[in-house]
N, CA, C and O of each residue as an XYZ file, in Angstrom:
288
protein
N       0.844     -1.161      0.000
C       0.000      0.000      0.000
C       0.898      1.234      0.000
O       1.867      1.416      0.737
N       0.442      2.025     -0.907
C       1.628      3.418     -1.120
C       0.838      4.123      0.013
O      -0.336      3.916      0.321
N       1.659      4.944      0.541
C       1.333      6.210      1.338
C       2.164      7.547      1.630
O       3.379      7.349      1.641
N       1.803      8.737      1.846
C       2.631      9.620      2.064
C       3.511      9.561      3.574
O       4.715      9.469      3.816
N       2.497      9.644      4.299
C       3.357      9.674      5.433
C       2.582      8.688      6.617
O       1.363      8.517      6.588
N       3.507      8.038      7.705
C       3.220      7.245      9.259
C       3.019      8.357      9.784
O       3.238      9.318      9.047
N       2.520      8.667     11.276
C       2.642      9.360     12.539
C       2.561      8.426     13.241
O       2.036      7.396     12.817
N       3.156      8.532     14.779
C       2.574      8.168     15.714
C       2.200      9.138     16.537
O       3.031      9.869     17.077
N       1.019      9.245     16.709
C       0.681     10.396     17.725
C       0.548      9.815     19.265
O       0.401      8.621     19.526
N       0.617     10.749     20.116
C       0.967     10.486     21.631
C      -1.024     10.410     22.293
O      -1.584     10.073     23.336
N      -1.433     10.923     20.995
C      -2.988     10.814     21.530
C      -3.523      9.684     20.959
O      -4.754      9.654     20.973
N      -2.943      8.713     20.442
C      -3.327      7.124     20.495
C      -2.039      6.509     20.332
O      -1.461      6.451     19.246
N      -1.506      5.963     21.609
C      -0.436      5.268     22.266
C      -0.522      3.700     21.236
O       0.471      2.974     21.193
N      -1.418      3.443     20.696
C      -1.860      1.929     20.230
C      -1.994      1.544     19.390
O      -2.260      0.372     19.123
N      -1.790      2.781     18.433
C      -2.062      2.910     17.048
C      -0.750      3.853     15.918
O       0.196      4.460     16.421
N      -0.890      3.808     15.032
C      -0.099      4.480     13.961
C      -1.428      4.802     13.405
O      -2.446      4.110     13.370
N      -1.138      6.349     12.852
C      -1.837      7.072     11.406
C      -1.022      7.140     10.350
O       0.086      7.620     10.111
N      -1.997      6.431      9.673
C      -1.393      7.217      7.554
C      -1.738      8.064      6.756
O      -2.943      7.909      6.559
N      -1.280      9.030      6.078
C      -1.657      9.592      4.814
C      -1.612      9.304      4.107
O      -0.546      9.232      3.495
N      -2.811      8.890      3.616
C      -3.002      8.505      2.080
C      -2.622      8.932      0.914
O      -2.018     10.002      0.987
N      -2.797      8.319     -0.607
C      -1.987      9.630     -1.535
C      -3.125     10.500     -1.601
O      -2.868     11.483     -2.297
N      -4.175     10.503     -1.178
C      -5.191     11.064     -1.406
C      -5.721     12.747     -0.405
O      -6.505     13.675     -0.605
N      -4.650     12.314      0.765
C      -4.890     13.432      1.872
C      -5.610     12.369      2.856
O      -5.296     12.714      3.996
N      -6.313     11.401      2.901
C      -7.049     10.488      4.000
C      -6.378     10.090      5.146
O      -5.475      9.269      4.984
N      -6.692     10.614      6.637
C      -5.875      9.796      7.608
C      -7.059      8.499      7.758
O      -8.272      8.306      7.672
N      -5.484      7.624      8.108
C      -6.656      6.361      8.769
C      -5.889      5.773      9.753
O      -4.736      5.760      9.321
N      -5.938      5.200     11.027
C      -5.002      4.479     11.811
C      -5.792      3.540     11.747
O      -6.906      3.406     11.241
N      -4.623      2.412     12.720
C      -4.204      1.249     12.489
C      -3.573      0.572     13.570
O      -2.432      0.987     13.772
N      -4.021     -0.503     14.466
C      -3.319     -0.977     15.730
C      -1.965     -1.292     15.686
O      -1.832     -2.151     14.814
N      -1.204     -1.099     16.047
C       0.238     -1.599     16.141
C       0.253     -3.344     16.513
O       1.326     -3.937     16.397
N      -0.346     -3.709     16.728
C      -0.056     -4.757     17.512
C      -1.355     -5.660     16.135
O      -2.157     -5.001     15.474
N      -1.251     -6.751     16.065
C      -0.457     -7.485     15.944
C       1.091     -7.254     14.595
O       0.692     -7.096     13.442
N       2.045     -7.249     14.712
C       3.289     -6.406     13.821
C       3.169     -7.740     12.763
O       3.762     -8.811     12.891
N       2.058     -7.284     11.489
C       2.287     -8.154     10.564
C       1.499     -6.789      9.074
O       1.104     -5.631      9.214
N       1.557     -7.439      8.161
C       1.614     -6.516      7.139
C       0.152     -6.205      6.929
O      -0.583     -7.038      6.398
N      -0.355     -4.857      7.389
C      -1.847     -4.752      6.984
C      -2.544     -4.632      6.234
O      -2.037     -3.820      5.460
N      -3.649     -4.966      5.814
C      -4.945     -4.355      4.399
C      -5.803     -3.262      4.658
O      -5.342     -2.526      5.530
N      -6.807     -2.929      4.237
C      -7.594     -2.369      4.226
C      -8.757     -2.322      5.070
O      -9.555     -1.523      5.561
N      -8.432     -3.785      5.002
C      -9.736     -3.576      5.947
C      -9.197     -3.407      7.745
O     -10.001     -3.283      8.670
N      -7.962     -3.435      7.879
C      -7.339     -3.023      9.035
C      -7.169     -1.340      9.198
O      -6.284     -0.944      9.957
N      -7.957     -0.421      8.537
C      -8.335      0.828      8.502
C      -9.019      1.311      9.193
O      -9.897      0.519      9.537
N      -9.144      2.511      9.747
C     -10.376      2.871     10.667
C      -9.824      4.638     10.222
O      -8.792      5.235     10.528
N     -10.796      4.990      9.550
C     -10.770      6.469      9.141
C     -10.860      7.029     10.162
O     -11.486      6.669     11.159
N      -9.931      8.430      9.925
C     -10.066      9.704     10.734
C     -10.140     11.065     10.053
O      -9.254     11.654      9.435
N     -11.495     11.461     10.322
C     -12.117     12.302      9.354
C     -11.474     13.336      9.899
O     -11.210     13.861      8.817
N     -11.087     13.935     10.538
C     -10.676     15.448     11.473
C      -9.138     15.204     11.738
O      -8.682     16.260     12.174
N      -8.471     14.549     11.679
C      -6.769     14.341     12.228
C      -6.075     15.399     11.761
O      -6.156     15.541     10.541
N      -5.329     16.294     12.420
C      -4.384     16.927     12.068
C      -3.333     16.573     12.200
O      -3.052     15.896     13.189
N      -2.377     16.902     11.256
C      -0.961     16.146     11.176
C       0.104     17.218     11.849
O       0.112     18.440     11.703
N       0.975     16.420     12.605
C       1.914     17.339     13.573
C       3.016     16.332     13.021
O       3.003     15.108     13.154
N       4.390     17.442     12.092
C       5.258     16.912     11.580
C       6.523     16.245     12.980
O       7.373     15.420     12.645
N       6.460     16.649     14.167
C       6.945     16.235     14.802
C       7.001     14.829     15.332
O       7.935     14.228     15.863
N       5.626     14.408     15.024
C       5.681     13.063     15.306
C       5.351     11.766     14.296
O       4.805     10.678     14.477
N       6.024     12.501     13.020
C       6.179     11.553     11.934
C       7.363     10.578     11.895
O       8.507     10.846     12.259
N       6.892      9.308     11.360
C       8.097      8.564     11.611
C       8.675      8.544     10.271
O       8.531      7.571      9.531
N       9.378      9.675      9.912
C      10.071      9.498      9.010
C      11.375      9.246      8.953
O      11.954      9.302      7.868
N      12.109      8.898     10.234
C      13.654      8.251     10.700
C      13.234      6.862     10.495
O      14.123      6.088     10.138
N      12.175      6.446     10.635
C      12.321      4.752     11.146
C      11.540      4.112      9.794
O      10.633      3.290      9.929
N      12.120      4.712      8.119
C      11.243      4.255      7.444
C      11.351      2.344      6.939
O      10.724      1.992      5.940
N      12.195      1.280      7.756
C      12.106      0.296      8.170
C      10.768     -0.137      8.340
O      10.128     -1.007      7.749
N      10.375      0.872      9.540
C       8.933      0.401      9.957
C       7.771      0.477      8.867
O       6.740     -0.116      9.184
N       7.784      1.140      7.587
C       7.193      1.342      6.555
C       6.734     -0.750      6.403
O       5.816     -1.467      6.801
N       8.122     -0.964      5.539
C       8.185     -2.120      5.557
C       7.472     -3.246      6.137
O       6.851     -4.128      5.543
N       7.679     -3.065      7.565
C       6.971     -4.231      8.255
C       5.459     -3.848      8.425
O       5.047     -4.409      9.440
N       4.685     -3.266      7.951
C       3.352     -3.392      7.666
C       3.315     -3.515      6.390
O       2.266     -4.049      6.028
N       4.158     -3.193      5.381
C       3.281     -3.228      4.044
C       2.943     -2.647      3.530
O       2.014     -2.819      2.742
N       3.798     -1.261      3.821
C       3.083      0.436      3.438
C       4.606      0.827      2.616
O       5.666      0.568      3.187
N       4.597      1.316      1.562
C       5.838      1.756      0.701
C       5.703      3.726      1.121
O       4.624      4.263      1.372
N       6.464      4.146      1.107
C       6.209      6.227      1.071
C       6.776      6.163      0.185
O       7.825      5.649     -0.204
N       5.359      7.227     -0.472
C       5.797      7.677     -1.918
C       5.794      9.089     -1.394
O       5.089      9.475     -0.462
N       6.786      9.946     -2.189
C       6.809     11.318     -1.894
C       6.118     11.923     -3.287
O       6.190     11.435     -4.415
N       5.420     13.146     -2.858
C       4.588     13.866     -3.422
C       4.700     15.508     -3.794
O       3.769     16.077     -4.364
């Protein structure tokens, strides 16, 4: 699954958010650490993105879900 960008935000400890290529956030449980689909989505219609807590050092972790970053 292409995406722009991970966060982890500190206001869900349990989860990772993505940007879609589309602008769409959606998170996603961390746990179980295996490669996710779609239907492991749960939209977030209102998320604002805070570049501080993008994981863009650890793009490894891209990988182990199954998410490629495409830059835009």
């Amino acid at each position: 699954m292409k995406i722009k960008k991970m966060y982890n935000p500190e206001s869900l400890p349990d989860f990772y958010v993505i940007e879609t290529l589309d602008g769409k956030f959606f998170r996603f449980n961390v746990t179980p650490f295996r490669k996710i689909t779609e239907k492991d989505l749960i939209p977030i219609p209102h998320y604002v993105a805070k570049g501080n807590n993008a994981l863009e050092a650890f793009e490894f972790i891209y990988r182990f879900y199954g998410l490629e970053k495409v830059s835009r």
